[in-house]
SEMARVO-614953 format. One line per 8 residues: number of its first residue (from 1); their letters; for each residue z, y, x of N, C-alpha, C, CB. Coordinates in steps of 0.02 Angstrom, whole numbers. Glycine has a CB too. Layout:
N
NUM	a	Z Y X Z Y X Z Y X Z Y X; ...
% end
This chain:
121
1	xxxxxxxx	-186 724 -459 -161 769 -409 -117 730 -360 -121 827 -441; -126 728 -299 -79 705 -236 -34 782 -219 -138 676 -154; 31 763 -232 83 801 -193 103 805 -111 137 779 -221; 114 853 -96 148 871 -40 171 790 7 217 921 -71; 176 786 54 187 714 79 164 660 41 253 701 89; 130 662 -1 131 597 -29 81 534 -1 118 609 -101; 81 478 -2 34 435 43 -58 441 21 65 345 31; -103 428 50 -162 468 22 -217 391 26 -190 552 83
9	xxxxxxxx	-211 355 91 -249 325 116 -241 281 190 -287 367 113; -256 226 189 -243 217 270 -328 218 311 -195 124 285; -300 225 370 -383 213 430 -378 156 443 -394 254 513; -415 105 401 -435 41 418 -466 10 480 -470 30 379; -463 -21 515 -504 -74 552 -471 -121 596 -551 -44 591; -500 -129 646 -499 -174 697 -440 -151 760 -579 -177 723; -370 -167 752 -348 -128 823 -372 -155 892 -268 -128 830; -372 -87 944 -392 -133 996 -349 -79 1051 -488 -151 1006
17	xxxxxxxx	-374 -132 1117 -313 -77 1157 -358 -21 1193 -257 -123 1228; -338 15 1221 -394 79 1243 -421 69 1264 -392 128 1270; -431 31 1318 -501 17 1359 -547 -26 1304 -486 -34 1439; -521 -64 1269 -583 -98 1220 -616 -41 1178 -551 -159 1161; -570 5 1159 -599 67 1105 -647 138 1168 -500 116 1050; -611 135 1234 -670 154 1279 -731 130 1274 -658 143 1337; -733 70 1280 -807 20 1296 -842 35 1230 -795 -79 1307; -826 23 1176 -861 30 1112 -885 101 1108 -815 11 1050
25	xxxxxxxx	-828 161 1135 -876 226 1112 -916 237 1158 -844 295 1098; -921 216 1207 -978 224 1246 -1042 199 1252 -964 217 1287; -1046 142 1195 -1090 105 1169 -1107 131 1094 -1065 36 1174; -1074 163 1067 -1071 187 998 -1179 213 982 -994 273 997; -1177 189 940 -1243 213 913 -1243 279 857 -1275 148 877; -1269 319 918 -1269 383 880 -1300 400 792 -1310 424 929; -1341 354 778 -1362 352 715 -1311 333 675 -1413 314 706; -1257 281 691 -1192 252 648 -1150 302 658 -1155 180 670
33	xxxxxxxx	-1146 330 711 -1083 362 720 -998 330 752 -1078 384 652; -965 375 777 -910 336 791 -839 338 758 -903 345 851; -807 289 735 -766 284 690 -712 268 725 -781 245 642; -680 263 781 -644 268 821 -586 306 830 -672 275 851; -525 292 831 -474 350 817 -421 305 869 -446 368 718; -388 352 931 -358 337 977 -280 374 960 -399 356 1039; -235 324 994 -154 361 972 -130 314 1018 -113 358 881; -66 329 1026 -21 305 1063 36 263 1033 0 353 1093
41	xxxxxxxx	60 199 1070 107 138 1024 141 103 1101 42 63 961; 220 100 1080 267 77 1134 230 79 1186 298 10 1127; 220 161 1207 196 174 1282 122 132 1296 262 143 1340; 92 132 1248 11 100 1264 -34 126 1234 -4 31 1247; -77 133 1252 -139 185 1239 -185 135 1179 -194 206 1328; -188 138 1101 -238 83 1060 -298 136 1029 -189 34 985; -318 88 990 -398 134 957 -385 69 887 -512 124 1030; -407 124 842 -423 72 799 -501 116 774 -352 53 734
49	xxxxxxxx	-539 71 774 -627 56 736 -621 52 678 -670 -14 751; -641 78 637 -665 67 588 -732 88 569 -627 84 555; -776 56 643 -854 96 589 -879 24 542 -952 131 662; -831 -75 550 -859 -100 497 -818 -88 431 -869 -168 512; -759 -48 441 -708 -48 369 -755 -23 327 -634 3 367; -737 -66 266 -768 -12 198 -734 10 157 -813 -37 151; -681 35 196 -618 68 170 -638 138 175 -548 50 212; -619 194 152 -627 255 140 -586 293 201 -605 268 68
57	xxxxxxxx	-543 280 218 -512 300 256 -544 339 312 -481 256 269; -608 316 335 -652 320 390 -691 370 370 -689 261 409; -702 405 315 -747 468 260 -717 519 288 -735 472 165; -645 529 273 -608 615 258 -639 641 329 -495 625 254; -658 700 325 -690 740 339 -647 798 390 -717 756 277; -671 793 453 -643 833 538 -641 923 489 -741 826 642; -610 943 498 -585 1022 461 -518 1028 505 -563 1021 356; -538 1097 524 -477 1139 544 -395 1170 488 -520 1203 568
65	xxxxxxxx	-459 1157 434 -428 1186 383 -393 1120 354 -478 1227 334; -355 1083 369 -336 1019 351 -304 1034 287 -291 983 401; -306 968 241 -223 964 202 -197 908 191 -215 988 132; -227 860 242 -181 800 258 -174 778 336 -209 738 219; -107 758 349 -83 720 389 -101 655 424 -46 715 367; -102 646 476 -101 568 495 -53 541 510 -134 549 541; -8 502 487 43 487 541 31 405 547 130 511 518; 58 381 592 84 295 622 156 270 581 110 298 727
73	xxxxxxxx	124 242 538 161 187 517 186 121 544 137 173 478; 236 108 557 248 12 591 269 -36 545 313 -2 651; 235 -90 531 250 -139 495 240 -191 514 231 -138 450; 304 -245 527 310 -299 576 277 -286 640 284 -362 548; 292 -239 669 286 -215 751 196 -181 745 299 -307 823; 158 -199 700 70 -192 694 82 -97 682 18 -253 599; 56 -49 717 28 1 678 -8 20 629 12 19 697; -5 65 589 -46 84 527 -44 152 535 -20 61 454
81	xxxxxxxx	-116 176 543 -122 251 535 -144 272 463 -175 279 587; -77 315 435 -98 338 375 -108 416 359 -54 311 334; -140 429 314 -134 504 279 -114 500 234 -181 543 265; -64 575 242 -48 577 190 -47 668 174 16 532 186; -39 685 120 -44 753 100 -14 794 139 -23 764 42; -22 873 165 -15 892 212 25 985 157 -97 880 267; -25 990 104 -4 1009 19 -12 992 -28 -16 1049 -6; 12 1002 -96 -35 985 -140 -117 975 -158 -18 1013 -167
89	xxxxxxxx	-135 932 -171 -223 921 -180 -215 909 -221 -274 879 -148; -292 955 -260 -284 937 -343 -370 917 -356 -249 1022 -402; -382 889 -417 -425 852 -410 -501 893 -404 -415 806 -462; -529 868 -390 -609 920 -325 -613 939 -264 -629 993 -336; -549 930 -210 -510 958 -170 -560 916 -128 -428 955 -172; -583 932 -71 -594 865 -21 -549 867 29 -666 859 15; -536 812 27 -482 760 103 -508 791 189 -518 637 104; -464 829 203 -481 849 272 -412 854 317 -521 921 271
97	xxxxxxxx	-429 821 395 -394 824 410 -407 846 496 -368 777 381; -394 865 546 -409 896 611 -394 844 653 -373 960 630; -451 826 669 -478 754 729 -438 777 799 -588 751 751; -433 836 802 -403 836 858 -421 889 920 -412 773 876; -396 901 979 -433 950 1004 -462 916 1065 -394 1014 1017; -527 883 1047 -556 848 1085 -636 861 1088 -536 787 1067; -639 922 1114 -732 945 1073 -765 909 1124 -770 1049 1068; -761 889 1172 -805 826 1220 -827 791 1180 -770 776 1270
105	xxxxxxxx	-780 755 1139 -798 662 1087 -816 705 1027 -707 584 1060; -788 739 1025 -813 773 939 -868 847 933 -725 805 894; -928 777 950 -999 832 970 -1008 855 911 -1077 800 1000; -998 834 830 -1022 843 772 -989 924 769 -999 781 714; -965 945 805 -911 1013 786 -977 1062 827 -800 1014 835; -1020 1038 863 -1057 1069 919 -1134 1090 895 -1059 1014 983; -1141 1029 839 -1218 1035 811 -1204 1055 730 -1268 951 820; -1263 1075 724 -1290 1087 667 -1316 1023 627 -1341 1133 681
113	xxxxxxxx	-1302 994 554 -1332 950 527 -1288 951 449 -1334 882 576; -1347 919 409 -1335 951 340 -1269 900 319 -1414 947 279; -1223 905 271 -1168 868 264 -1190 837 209 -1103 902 261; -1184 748 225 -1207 710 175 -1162 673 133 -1247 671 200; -1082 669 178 -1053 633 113 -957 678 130 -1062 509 122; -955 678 59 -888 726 60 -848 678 13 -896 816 27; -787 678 53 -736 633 -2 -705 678 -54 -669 596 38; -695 656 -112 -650 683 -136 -590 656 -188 -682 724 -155
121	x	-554 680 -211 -470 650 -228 -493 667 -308 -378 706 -187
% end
């Protein structure tokens, strides 16, 4: 069982600054999908990629119905986007968290398609 705040996972990859994480989703291959997650750091717009991480982090699953958090971590000045529990999750629970209100980039909210991989704790 993960408690209430507790740390869950980080979003692994590659940081880059926004215009590099522009160029890539616009190149993104719709069969891979885009693993791309944009935030803001000392007034600069970054992205961090993770469609090569094979970190899990890049799995938890876009839900309105969230029960984890993302927040920005700093360690030695580098960002780290982490999740962490949003309530208690107990074990069968799957990891969800709300991508954001961006239904332009987040066409998967728009189509229909069968769900092939679900994380769970």
């Amino acid at each position: 069982m993960f408690s209430r705040e507790e740390f869950l996972l980080e979003y692994a990859g590659k940081l880059l600054d926004g215009d590099e994480g522009d160029m890539r989703m616009d190149s993104c291959d719709q069969q891979v999908g885009s693993y791309l997650y944009f935030f803001q750091h000392l007034q600069s717009r970054k992205c961090i990629d993770a469609t090569s991480s094979t970190r899990m982090g890049r799995m938890v699953n876009d839900s309105k119905k969230q029960n984890c958090n993302m927040k920005k971590i700093v360690v030695d000045n580098t960002p780290h986007l982490c999740l962490f529990a949003s309530k208690d999750i107990f074990p069968g629970d799957e990891l969800r968290y709300d991508y954001g209100d961006r239904e332009s980039e987040l066409y998967w909210r728009n189509v229909s398609f069968p769900r092939l991989i679900t994380i769970y704790c």
